[in-house]
N, C-alpha and C positions, 0 to 999 in steps of 0.2 A: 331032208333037213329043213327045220324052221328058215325063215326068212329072218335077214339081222336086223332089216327095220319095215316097221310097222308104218301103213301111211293111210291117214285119213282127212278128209278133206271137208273144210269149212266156209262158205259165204260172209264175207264182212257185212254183220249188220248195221243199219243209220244207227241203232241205240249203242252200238260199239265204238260210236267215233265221237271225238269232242270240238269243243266251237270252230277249230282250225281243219275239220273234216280227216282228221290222224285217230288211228284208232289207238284208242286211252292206252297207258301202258299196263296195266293189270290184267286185261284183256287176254294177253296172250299167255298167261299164267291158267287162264280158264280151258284155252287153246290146248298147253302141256296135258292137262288133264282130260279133254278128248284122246289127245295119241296115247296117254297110258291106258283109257278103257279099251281104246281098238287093236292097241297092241298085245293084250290080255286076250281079247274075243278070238283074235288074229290067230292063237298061238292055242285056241279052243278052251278056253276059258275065259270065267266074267268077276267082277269084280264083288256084284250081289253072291254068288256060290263061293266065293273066297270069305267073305264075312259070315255069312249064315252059317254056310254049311264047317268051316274052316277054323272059326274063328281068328281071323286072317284078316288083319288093316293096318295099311301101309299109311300111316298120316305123314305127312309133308315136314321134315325135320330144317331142312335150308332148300333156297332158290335163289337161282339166279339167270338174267337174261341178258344176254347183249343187243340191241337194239341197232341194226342196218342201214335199212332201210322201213319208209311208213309205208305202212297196210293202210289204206281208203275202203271206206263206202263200197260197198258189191264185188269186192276183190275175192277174187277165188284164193283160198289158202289151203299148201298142202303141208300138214303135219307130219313130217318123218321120225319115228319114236325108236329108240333101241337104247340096250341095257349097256350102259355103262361098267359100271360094277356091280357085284354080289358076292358079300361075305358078309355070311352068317344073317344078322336080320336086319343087314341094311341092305338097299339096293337103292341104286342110281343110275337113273335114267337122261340120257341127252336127247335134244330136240334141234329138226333145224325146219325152221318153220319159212315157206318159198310162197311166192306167186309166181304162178304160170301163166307165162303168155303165148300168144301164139309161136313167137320164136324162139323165146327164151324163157330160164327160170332165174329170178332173184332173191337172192337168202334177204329175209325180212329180218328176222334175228335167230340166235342161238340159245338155247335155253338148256340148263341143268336142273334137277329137282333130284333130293336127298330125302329118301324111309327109312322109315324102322318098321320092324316090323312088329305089332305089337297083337296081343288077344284084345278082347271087350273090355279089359280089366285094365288097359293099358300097361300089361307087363311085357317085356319085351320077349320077343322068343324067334327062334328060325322060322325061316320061308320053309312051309311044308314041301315035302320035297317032290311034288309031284309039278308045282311050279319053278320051283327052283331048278329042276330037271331042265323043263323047258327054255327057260330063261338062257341057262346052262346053254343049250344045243344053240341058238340064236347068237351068243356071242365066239361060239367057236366059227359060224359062220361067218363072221365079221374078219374072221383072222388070214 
């Protein structure tokens, strides 16, 4: 059985943080979208073979993030991704984005993001179902 959450992990860069040494809040929106690529890879599939081959692109419909605690300068950050919901050709994915430290971990914030699932054409249509399977199998794991 798939794993329910996907986890990949990011270095805060200096170009990430602003004059207060907090890293910017958009930033972690960029973040989201790391754990959706690794959560895809994770689960053996890519995001390029889902457009190409698929015609399959999930564009970003609403976001949202709740902000914690600040991310700094050279903080390790782990990205935890899993599917939220899936019906039909939307899907929604939660984040909860941590730094680790030697002793402990700290939720840095929580984040949401809402697709659709559209062709090249931008007409809406289901997740083929070879991912939607997947997807599938990863939230019964969550239960």
């Amino acid at each position: 059985m798939a794993s329910p959450t996907a986890r990949a992990t990011v270095r805060v860069r200096y170009a990430e943080t602003d004059q207060m040494g907090v890293v910017y809040h958009a930033n972690y929106f960029v973040w989201c979208e790391i754990g959706r690529v690794e959560f895809f890879r994770q689960l053996g599939h890519d995001y390029r073979s889902m457009e190409l081959e698929d015609d399959c692109h999930l564009p970003v419909v609403e976001a949202s993030c709740r902000y914690r605690t600040p991310a700094r300068y050279d903080d390790e950050v782990v990205i935890e991704t899993r599917v939220k919901l899936l019906r039909g050709p939307i899907v929604k994915f939660g984040y909860r984005l941590l730094r680790i430290g030697a002793e402990n971990e700290v939720i840095l914030a929580e984040a949401e993001t809402t697709h659709i699932c559209v062709d090249r054409n931008m007409q809406k249509r289901n997740l083929p179902s070879r991912y939607a399977e997947a997807m599938r199998e990863t939230m019964t794991a969550q239960e």
